[in-house]
N, C-alpha and C positions, 0 to 999 in steps of 0.2 A: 354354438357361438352366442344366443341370447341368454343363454344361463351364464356365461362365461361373464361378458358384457353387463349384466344384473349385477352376481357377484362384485365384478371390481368397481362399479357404481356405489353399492354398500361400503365396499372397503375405504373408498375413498370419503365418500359420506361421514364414516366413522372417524377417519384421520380429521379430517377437516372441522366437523363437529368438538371431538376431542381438544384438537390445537387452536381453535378458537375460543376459547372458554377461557381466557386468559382474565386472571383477577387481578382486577388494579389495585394496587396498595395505596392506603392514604398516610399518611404520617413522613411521608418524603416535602422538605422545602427546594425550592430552587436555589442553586449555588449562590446566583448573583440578585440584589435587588434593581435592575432597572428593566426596563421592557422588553421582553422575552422575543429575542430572532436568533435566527441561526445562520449558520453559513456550509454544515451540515450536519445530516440523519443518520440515525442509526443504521448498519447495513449497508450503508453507500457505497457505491461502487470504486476502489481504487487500484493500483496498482499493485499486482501480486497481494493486494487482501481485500477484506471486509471494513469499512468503517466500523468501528467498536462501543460508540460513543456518540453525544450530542455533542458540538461545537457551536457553542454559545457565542455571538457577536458580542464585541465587548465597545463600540458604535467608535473602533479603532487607536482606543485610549489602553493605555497600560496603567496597571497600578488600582485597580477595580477591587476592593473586597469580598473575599470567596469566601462563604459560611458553608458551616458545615451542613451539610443537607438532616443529619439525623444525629442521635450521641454515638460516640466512640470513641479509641483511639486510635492515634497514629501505627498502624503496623510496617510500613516504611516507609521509605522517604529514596527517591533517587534523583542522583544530577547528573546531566550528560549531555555534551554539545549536538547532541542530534537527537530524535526520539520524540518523548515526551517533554525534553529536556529539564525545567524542574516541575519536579510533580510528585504529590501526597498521594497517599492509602491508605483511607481510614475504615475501619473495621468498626462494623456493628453490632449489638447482641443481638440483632434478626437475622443472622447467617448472610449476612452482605456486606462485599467491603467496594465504599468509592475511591473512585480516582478522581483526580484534578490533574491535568496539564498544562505544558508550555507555560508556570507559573513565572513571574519577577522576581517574586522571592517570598518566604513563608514568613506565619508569625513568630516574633523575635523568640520565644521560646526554643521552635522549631529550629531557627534561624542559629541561634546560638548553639544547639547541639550540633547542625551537621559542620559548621565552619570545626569543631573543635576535630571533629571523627573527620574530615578534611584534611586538619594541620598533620593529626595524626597518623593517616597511611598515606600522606604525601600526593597526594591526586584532587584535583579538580572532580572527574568526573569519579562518584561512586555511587551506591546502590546499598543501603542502609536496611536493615532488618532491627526495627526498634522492641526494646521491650516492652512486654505487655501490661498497661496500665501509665507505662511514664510519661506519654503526652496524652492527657484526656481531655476531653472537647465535648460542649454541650450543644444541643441543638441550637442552631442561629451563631456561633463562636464564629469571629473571622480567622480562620488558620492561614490564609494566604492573600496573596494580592494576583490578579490576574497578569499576565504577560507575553511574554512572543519569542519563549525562549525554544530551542532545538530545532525540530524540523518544522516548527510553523513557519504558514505562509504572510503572516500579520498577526495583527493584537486578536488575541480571543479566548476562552479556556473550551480544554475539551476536557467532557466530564463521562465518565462512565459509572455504571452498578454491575459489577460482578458477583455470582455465588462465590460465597468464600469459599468453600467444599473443593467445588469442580474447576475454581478460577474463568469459568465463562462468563464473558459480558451477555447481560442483560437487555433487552429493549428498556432504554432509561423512560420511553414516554408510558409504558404502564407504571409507574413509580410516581413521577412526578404530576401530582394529581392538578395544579395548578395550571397548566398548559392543558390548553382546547385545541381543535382545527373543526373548521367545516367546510374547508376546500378539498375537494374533490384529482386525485392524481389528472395525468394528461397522456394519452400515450399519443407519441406524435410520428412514428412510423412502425413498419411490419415487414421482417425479412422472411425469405423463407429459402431452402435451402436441398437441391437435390443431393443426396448423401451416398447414394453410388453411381455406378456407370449406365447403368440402366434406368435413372432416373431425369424426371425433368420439371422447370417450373416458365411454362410461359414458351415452351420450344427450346427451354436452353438448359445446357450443364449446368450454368454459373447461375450464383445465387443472385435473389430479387429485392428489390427494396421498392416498398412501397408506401407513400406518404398518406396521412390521416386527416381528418377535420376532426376535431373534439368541440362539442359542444356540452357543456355541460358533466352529467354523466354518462353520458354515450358518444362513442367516436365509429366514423364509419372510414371507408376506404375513400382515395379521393376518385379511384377508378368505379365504375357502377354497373361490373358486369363480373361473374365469376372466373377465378383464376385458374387457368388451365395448369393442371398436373398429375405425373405418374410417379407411381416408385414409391420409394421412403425418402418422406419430405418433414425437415426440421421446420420448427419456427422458431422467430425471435421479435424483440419488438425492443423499441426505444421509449422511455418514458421517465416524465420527474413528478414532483409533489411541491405542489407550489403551497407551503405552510402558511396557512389561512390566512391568504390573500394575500400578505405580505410583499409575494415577488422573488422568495428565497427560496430555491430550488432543490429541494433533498429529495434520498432516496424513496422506495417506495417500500410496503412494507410487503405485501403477497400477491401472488396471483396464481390464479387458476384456467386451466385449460380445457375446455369442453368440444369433442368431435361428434356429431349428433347427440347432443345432449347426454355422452357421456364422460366422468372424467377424466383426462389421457394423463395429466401433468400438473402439478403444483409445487411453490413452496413457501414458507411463512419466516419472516425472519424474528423470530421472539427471542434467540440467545444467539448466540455466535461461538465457536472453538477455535483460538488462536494457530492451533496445531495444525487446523486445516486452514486456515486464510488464504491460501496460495491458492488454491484448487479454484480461488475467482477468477482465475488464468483460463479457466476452462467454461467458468459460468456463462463469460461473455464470449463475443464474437473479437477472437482477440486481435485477430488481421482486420475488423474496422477500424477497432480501435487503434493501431498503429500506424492506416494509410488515409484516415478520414477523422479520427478524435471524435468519432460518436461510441456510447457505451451500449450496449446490445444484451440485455436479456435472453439467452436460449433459454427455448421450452423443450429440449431435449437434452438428455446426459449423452457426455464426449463416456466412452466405456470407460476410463481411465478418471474419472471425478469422482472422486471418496469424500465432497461435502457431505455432509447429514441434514440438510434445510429440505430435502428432496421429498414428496410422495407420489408415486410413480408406480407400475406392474414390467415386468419385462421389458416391457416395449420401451421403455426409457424414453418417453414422448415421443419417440417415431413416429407418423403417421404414415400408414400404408396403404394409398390410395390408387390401385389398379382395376375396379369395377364398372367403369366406365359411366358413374354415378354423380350426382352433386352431393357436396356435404356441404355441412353447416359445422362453421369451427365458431368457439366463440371464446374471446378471453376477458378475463376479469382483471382488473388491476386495483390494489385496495392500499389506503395508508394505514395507521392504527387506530386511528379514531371511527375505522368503519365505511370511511367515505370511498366512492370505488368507483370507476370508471371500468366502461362494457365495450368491446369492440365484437361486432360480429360480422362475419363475410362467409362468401361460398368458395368453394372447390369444386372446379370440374375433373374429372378421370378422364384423363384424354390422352391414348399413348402418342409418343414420337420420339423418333429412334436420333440421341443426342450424337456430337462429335466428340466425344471426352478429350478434353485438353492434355495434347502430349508434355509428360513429363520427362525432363531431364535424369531420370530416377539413375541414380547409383543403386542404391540399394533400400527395400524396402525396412525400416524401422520396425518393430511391434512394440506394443505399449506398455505389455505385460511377461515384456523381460527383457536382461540385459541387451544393450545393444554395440557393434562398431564396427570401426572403418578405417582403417589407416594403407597409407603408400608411404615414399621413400619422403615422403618431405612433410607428413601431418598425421597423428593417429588423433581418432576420436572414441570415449569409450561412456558406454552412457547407460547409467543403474536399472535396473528395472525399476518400475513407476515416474522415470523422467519425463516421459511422455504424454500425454491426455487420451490420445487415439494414433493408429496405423500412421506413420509418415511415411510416403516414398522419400527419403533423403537423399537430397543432390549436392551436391563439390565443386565448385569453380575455386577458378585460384586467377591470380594479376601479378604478373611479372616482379621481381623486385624493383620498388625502387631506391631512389637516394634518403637518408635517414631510415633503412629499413635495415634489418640482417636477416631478412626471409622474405619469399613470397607471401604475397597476401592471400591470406586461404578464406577461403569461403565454406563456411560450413554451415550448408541449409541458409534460410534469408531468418531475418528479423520477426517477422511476422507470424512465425508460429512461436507460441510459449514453451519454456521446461520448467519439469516442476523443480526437479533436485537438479545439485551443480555435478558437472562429468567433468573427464577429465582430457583436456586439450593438448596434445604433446605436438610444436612446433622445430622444427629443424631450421638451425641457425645456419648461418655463414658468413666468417672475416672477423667475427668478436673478436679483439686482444684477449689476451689471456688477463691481463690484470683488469679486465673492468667487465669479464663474465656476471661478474654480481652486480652489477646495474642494468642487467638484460632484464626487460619485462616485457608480458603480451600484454597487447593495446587492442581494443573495438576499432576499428578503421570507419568513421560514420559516414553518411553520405556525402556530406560538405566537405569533407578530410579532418575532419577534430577528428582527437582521440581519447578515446575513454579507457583510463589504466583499468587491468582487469589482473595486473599482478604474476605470480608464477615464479620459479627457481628452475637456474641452469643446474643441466647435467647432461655433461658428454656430445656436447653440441645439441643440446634439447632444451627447450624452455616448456616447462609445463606448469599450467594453470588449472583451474577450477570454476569456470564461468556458470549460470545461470541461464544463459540466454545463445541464441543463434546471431549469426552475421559473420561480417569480413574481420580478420583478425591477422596481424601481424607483430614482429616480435623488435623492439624498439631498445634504447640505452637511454637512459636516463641519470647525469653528471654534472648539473648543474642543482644547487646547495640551494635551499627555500630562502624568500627574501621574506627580509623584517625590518618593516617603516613603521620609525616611531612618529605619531601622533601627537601626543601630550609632552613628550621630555626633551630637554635641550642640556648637553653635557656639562657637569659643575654650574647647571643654573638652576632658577628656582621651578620649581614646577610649576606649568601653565594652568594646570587644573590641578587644585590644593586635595579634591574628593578621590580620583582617578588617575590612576597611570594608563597608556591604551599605545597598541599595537595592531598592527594587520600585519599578518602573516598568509603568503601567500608560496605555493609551488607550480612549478610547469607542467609537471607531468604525473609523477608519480603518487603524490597527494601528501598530508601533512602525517604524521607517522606519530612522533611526540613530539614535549613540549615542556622546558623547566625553565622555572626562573626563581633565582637567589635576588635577596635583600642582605646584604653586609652577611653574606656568606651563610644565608639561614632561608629556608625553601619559603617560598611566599605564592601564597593560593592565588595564581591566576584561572579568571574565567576567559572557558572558549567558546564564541559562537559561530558557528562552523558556517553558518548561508553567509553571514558576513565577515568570515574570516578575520575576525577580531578578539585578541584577548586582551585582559582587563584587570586588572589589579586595585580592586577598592582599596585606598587607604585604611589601614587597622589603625589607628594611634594608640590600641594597646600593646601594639607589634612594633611600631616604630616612630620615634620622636623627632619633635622639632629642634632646630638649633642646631642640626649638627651636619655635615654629609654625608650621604650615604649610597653605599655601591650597588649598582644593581647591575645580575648579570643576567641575560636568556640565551637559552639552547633550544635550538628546533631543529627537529630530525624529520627526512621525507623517508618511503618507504624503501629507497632505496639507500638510508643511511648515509645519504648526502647530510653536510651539519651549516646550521649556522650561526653565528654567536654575534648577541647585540654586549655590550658595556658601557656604563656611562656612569656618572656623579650625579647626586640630585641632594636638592634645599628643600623642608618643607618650610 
């Protein structure tokens, strides 16, 4: 066992060694010239992925000049109501290509090609693959303006450095040689977690949470006596990176796990794999995160976690603490500049024989292979790797009610993650025959909102493709999206000479498409989908003064409900 213990001390040693050695590159500028904050890090914690990128405070202004960080050119260019929504990729001759997002709009170069490849396959939202050499850009060139377009929360650009090779994002902060920090991370609690029946933390099944003091570079427990446990016990911890000193809370970049001074558990986030993002479902503790909104670091692998950020031996950070001993666990928490924060506490070995919380179990899940479950009124059928680890899966269901055509099924709660979508088969009852094709499954949330999650009838069955567990029932949707016009008033002049504007809104099933004619000729409107607004800048190479002009829109929901606006306009 001390050979054993030696060994994976080295091995770890080596990793850590190895993946620290990280060379900063100099010749990277900063996107933006005014005083460097964030709003977040690279590697952050979000939902279903990794942060990819820095997210530069833009101090809430839109319209900010974005330079290019290095020479290149543009290798594409995409636009899209949700996403990154507009955003360049510009490619370097050091085998790296950046990104810029959530842009306003690019330089008029740029600007002028995509409106024309726009006009030309008729779409708002496209995804551009430019040829090589046709937009070139020198170091410091402003290619774009900053902005708040797609799935951003506010004004700000997120920037990322990708291998052009492998397309992984890079940690931007070895790149960007101009940014310091010598703040120090914060870890400001410690969970830990009995992992089978025979285990315990504290006398109890259920997991512990326990709060920190951080001073400094070192944070202790706020309890000051060791933590009784047996069995195989996870740990987890809460913690952010307050970028120097600032008050701006990002993620953190490594940390490491030491059980009497040997290493159990580590991981470093120096790249990222888009492929895997998802498996952050697994990194964290995803049932806090769902009934409490704290993000939770595990220092052990769920079996079922195919990240690659991991260096670990079998044990998969388990600790196996049945010797009736104290340990010394110790964790490291570090940003990329080096600075790191220490927590260390003990462990006492001290059996006691738990209650293990009776489960409702239908049927037990595995995580490494297909899974299902159906009766007369719901099948569930669920891929192998949908899973993380073992679920005992449980079933309730709620009576029909009124605006329903099924019982409300419950399959499994909310609170545990999937990685891939399965397939949900709901049994209907009473649809007419002529409005089957307006049947969709809906998330039943706790309040009673309903989240479409989609699906097509057959044979009194609606089936869908969800991602996620909860209450789900099977709803009609017959009512056409509404469109309030904003800026125009019929056969008058237009209120705003720059823009035409819209919101467009649906009930239920969501906004599907979306066309709008000018004097019977497609005209590029933009959609911003958080504000449900499209927008039609004036071309006045497209359309003239002096004369009237017809303008018609079509909006389609998913369920091929239509609605059609028309009017006269002046410029």
């Amino acid at each position: 066992m001390y050979r054993f213990s030696i060994a994976i001390s080295l091995l770890f040693l080596m990793l850590n060694v190895a993946s620290g050695q990280v060379k900063r590159e100099s010749g990277y500028l900063t996107p933006l010239k005014i005083p460097i904050s964030f709003s977040g890090g690279f590697g952050e914690l979000r939902r279903n992925h990794f942060h990819t990128g820095l997210d530069f405070r833009t101090a809430g202004q839109i319209g900010l000049p974005v330079f290019a960080v290095k020479e290149g050119s543009i290798a594409r260019v995409s636009v899209s109501p949700s996403g990154y929504g507009h955003a360049l990729y510009l490619l370097h001759p050091d085998g790296h290509t950046t990104v810029y997002g959530h842009l306003s709009r690019f330089d008029p170069k740029i600007e002028s090609y995509v409106i024309e490849e726009q006009y030309r396959l008729r779409q708002f939202a496209v995804d551009l693959t430019i040829p090589a050499g046709l937009l070139y850009y020198k170091k410091g060139d402003i290619i774009a303006y900053s902005g708040n377009s797609g799935s951003s929360g506010g004004p700000h650009l997120h920037f990322e450095i990708r291998d052009t090779q492998s397309e992984k994002p890079q940690n931007p902060l070895f790149y960007l040689s101009a940014i310091t920090d010598k703040s120090a991370p914060r870890i400001t609690s410690l969970y830990l977690y009995p992992l089978n029946s025979k285990s315990s933390v504290n006398k109890s099944a259920k997991k512990q949470r326990v709060e920190t003091i951080s001073k400094g570079h070192n944070s202790s427990l706020k309890i000051n006596k060791p933590i009784e446990v047996f069995g195989d016990i996870g740990l987890g911890f809460q913690a952010d990176d307050d970028f120097n000193g600032t008050g701006a809370k990002c993620g953190i970049y490594s940390v490491e796990m030491f059980l009497d001074q040997v290493p159990a558990f580590s991981f470093k986030l120096d790249h990222l794999t888009f492929d895997l993002g998802r498996y952050v479902n697994s990194h964290i503790d995803y049932e806090e995160l769902i009934k409490n909104k704290r993000w939770i670091h595990r220092l052990y692998l769920q079996p079922g976690n195919k990240m690659d950020i991991y260096q670990t031996d079998s044990s998969r950070g388990i600790l196996k603490i049945t010797d009736d001993k104290v340990h010394t666990v110790k964790i490291v928490v570090a940003d990329a500049f080096g600075n790191s924060n220490v927590l260390s506490f003990k462990l006492l070995s001290k059996k006691f024989q738990t209650t293990v919380p009776n489960h409702n179990e239908t049927k037990l899940f595995q995580y490494d292979r297909p899974n299902q479950f159906e009766n007369d009124e719901v099948k569930v059928q669920l891929p192998e790797g949908a899973l993380y680890d073992n679920l005992p899966f449980e079933y309730h269901f709620e009576p029909k009610k009124v605006k329903y055509f099924s019982k409300i099924q419950g399959i499994h709660y909310p609170y545990v993650p999937v990685h891939k979508p399965y397939l949900l088969s709901i049994k209907t009852n009473g649809i007419p025959k002529n409005l089957q094709n307006k049947a969709l499954v809906v998330l039943v949330e706790p309040k009673g909102s309903l989240l479409p999650v989609g699906g097509a009838y057959e044979n009194g069955w609606v089936t869908a493709t969800p991602r996620f567990f909860g209450n789900f029932g099977v709803v009609l949707d017959t009512i056409p999206p509404k469109i309030q016009a904003l800026s125009i008033r019929d056969n008058k002049t237009l209120l705003n000479q720059q823009k035409i504007e819209f919101k467009i809104t649906d009930n239920l099933s969501g906004i599907s498409t979306y066309e709008g004619e000018i004097d019977g000729n497609w005209a590029l409107f933009e959609y911003d989908a958080k504000s449900a607004t499209l927008t039609y800048n004036i071309d006045r190479k497209r359309i003239v003064s002096g004369k009237l002009h017809k303008l018609q829109l079509t909006v389609k929901d998913e369920r091929n409900n239509v609605a059609v606006f028309k009017a006269g306009f002046y410029l």
